[in-house]
Structure formats: structure tokens, C-alpha cells
C-alpha positions in Angstrom: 135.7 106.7 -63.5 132.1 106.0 -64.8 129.5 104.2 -62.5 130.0 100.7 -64.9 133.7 101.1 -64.3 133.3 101.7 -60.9 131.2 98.9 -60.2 133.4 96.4 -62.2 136.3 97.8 -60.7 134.3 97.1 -56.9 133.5 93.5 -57.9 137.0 92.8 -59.1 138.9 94.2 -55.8 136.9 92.0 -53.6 137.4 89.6 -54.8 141.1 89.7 -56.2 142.8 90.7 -53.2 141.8 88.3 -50.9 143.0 85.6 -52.9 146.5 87.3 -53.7 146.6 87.5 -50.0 146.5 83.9 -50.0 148.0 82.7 -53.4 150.6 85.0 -53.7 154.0 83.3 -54.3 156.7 84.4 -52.1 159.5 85.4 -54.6 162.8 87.2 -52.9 162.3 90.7 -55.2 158.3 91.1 -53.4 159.9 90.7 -49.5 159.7 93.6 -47.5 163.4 93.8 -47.3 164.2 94.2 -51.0 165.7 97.7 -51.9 164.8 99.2 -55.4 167.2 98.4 -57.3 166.5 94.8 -56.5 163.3 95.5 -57.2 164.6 97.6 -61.2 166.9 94.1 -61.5 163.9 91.7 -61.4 162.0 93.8 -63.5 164.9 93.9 -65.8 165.3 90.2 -65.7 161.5 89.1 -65.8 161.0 91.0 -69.3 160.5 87.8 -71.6 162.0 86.2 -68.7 160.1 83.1 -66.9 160.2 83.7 -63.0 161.7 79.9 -62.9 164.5 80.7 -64.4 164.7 84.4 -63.3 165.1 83.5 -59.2 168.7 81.9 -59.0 170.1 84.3 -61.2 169.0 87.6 -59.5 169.7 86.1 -56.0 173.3 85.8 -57.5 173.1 89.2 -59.0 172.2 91.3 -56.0 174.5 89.5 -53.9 177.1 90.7 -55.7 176.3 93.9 -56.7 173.7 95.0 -54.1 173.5 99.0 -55.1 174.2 100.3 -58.4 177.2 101.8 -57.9 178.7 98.2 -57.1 177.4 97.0 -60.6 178.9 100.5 -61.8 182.5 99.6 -60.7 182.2 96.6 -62.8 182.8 96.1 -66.0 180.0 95.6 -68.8 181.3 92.0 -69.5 181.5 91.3 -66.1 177.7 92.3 -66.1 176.4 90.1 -69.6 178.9 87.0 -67.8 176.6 87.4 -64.4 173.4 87.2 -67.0 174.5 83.6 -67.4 171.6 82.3 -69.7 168.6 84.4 -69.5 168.7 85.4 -72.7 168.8 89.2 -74.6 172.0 89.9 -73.0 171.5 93.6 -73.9 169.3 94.1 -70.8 172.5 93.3 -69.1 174.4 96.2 -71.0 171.2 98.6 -70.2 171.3 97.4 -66.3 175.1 97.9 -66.3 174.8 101.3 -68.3 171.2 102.2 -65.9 173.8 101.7 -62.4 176.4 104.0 -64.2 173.8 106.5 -64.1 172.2 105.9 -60.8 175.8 106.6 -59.2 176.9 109.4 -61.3 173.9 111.5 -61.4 171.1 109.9 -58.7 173.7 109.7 -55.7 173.5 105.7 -56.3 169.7 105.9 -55.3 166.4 104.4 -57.6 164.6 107.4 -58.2 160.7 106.6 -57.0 159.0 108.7 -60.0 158.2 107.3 -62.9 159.2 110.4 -65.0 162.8 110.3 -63.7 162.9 106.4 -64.0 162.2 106.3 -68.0 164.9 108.2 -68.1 167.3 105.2 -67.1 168.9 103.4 -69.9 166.4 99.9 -70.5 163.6 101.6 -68.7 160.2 102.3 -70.5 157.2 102.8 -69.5 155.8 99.3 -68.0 159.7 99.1 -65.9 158.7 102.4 -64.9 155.6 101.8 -63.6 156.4 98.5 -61.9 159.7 99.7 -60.2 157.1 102.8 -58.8 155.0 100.4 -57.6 156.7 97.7 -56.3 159.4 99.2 -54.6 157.8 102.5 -53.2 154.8 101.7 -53.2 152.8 104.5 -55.6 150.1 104.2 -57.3 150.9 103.8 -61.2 149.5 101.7 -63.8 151.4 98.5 -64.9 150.5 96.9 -68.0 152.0 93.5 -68.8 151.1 90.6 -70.7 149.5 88.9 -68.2 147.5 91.9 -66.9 146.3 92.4 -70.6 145.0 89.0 -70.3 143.0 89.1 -67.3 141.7 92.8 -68.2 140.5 91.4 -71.6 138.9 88.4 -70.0 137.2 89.6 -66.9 136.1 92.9 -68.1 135.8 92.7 -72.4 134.8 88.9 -72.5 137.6 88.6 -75.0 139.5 85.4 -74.9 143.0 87.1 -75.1 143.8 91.1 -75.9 144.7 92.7 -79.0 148.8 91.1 -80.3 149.8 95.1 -79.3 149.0 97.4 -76.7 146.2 100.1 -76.9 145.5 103.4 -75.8 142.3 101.6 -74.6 143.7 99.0 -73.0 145.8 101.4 -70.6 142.8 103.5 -69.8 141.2 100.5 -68.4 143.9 99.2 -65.9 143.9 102.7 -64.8 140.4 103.1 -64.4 140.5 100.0 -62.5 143.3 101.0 -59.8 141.8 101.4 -56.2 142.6 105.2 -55.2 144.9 103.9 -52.0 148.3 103.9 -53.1 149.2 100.9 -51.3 146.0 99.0 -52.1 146.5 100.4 -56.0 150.3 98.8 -56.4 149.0 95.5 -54.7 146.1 95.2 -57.2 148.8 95.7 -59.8 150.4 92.7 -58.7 147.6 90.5 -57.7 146.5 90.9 -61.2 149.8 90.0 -62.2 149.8 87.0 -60.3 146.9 85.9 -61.5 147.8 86.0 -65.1 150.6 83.9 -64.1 149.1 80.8 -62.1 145.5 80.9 -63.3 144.2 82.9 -66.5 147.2 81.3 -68.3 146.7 82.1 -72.3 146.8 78.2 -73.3 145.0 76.5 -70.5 143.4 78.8 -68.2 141.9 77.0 -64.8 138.5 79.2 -65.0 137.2 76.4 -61.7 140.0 78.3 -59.6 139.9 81.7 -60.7 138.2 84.6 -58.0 136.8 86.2 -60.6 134.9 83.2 -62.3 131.3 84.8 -61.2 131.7 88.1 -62.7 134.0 87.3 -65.5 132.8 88.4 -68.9 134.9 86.2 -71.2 133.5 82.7 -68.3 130.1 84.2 -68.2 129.8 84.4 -72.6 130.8 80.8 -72.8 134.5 81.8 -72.9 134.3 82.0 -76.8 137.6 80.8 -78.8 140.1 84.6 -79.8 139.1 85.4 -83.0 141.6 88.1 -84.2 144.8 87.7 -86.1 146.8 84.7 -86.1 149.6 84.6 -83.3 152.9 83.0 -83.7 155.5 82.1 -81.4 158.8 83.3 -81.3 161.1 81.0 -83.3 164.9 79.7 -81.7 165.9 76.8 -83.7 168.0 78.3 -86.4 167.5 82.0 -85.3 170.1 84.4 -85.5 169.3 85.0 -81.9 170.1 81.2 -81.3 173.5 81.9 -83.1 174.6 84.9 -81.0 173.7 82.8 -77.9 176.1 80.3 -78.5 179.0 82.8 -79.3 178.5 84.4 -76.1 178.0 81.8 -74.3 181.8 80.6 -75.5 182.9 84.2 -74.6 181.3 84.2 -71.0 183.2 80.4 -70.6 186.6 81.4 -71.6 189.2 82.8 -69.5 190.6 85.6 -72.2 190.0 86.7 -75.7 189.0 84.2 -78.4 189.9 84.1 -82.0 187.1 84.8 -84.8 187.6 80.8 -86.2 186.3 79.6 -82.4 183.7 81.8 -82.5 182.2 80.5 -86.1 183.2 76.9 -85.2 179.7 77.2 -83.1 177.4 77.8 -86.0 177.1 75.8 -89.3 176.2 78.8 -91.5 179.3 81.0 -91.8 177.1 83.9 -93.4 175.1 84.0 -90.6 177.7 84.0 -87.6 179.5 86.7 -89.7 176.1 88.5 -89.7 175.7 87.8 -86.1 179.1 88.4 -84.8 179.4 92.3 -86.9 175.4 92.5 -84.4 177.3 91.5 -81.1 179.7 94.1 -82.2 177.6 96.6 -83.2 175.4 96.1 -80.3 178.3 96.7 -77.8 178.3 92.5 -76.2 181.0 91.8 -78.0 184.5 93.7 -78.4 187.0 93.0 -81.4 190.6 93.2 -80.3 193.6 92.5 -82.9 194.4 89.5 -84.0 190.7 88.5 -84.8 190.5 87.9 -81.3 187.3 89.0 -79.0 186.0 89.4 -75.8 183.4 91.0 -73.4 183.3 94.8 -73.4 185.4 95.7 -70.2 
């Protein structure tokens, strides 16, 4: 780390820390009793994922299947069912499929390497890094949205970062990581944190925020973002919307269900046919005889 780094990366951890310490919300997946895969599951779960809505279900989740190899003993369905309405089901199948191999080739334990970890089904690189951090503790870089956002900010001066990931942009939250392990995965977090409840993207609350005396973006005037045009993620209408609602039927009913039920759900029968032949292909959904389907068991 250069001497500017260094000094940024000073100013920011005295700042930061003492005021996670404080401001930190206490969510069940951060206790000091939470095992790993508690830990993997939240991470799972919180991908595109608000915490609000994240909380009930993974309490649920872990109290059923509290170790992977109780989630492995279950079927898949039983798995998307639990998901309830989260949305992308598929991290259900990869949290299902991830157990499967936690039990049959990790002994039922959550590796604590990052290496070994991307090797789970689901888990790249920013699951990786979290699940190192958060649940043993190492010292590994986690880049999220919200970490992006403060990074940019504080230590660019831009108002938000570029719409993907950069080598750059990973160079810097490593560069900024305090050399204590411990101290390293809490500044991952604090970061995190402060992404969430303060340097929000729309309305950031710059009077609140630690870092308002040595922030870049604050300290320029906090200039409007002035790269390409974002756009939100559409629903209404979506095909995503449309494969929703037919597993949401599926997770309500008490057996198979014939194709007709299914397409009753959406006006456009070209599109549920196009988005019933995805839940099929992606493994949600399995087609018995009869025109009759169900969750994969």
C-alpha cells in the first residue's frame, strides 16, 4: 500500500469503526452464535435480497435445517417451498445442491478458504469472500454494492461507481483492509453497514455519515453521477414476474398440478409456455405425465 493509500485508509478506520461499533444493527446471521452455514444461507439469501425481507425467512430456514446435511436429506422442492417469496428461486436449488456437497465431500462442514468455497455450487467470489469473513473471521476482500458505493464516494469523490465491477475497484477495498484479521473482516462489514443505513444511492444522509470530513465525493460539492444512464430492474410484465406466480401455485398446492392451472396465472399464453419450458429447464419445476407438474423432489 502506497503512503496516500495508507493515509486514506488511516483516516477511514478511525473513524468507521467506532461508529459500526455503535450503529451496527443486530441481525441473527452477525451473533456470535451463528455457525457458517448460517452465515453461507444469509449470504445466499441477501444477494438482491432486502435484509427486511431476508430475516424471517432465514430464521425459518436454519431452524429447520441447521447443518447442511439436514438441508441435504431434503428434497430440492422442499428447499425452493422454504424460499417462500424471496425471489430467484434458483439460489434455493444452488443452496440445496451447495449442502449436498458439504455432506458428501466436506464432512457436513463450511470450508473457511475462499478457494474451497467457490467451489460450492451458487458461490462466487463476493459469497466467498463474505462467508470467509463473517463466519471465520479472515481477512478477505468483500466487494458489494453498497461497499462500491462508499469506496467511490469517500475515496474517488464519485457520486456512485462504475454500473460493473473493476479490476480497480477491487484493488482499492483491498488496499483499504486493516492488516488484523479480525479488525479487516469487521471493516468489511462496517462498510457494508454503512452503505445500507447512510450513503444510500438515492438519498444519502451526508449530516450523519463518519466519514463526512474526509469524504471526497461531500468535500467536491457531492457533484450529480455523470456516467451512463442506470435503469431499474423491471417486474410488471416480466417473464420473471410470470415464473413467480407459477411457482408460487406449485409451492401452495398439496400435489402435482396440471399445465392449464399453471397458464391460468398469466394472460399471455406464449409467454407462460416460454416461462414454464425455463422452470423446466432450469430444474424448479418437474413435468410429470399427464401435463401435470411439481417441485423437483
Amino acid at each position: 500500500m502506497g503512503p496516500a493509500h495508507a493515509a486514506t485508509a488511516a483516516a477511514l478506520h478511525d473513524r468507521l469503526l467506532p461508529w459500526y461499533a455503535v450503529h451496527r444493527r443486530d441481525l441473527p446471521w452477525r451473533r456470535p452464535g451463528c455457525s457458517p452455514w448460517g452465515v453461507l444461507v444469509s449470504e445466499v439469501m441477501l444477494q438482491q435480497t432486502p435484509v427486511a425481507r431476508v430475516q424471517p425467512v432465514w430464521q425459518r430456514w436454519v431452524a429447520a435445517w441447521p447443518t447442511p446435511a439436514a438441508l441435504a436429506a431434503s428434497s430440492p422442492g422442499d428447499a425452493v417451498r422454504a424460499w417462500e417469496r424471496l425471489g430467484y428461486p434458483r439460489r434455493a436449488l444452488r443452496l440445496h445442491a451447495a449442502a449436498v456437497v458439504l455432506r458428501d465431500e466436506h464432512g457436513g462442514v463450511v470450508p473457511a478458504q475462499e478457494e474451497v468455497l467457490r467451489t460450492l455450487p451458487g458461490v462466487g467470489d463476493y459469497t466467498a469472500a463474505a462467508v470467509a469473513a463473517f463466519a471465520f473471521g479472515r481477512r478477505s476482500t468483500v466487494v458489494d454494492t453498497n461497499v462500491r458505493r462508499v469506496h467511490a464516494r469517500s475515496v474517488t469523490g464519485a457520486a456512485l461507481p462504475a454500473p460493473a465491477l473493476t479490476r480497480a475497484e477491487v484493488a482499492l477495498a483491498a488496499a483499504l483492509l486493516p492488516e488484523d484479521d479480525r479488525e479487516a473482516a469487521t471493516w468489511n462489514v462496517a462498510v457494508m453497514e454503512l452503505g445500507a443505513l447512510v450513503c444510500t444511492a438515492r438519498s444519502p444522509r451526508c449530516g450523519a455519515c463518519p466519514l463526512r470530513d474526509v469524504c471526497r465525493w461531500r468535500l467536491a460539492g457531492s457533484p450529480p453521477y455523470d456516467g451512463p444512464p442506470r435503469r431499474g430492474q423491471a417486474w410488471e410484465g416480466t417473464d420473471r414476474q410470470c415464473r413467480g406466480r407459477m411457482v408460487q401455485v406449485l409451492r401452495d398446492a398439496s400435489g402435482p398440478v396440471g399445465a392449464e392451472e399453471l397458464h391460468s396465472v398469466w394472460p399471455d399464453r406464449a409467454q407462460s409456455d416460454r416461462c414454464l419450458d425455463a422452470l423446466v429447464a432450469d430444474g424448479l419445476v418437474e413435468p410429470l405425465e399427464d401435463a401435470r407438474f411439481r417441485l423437483p423432489v
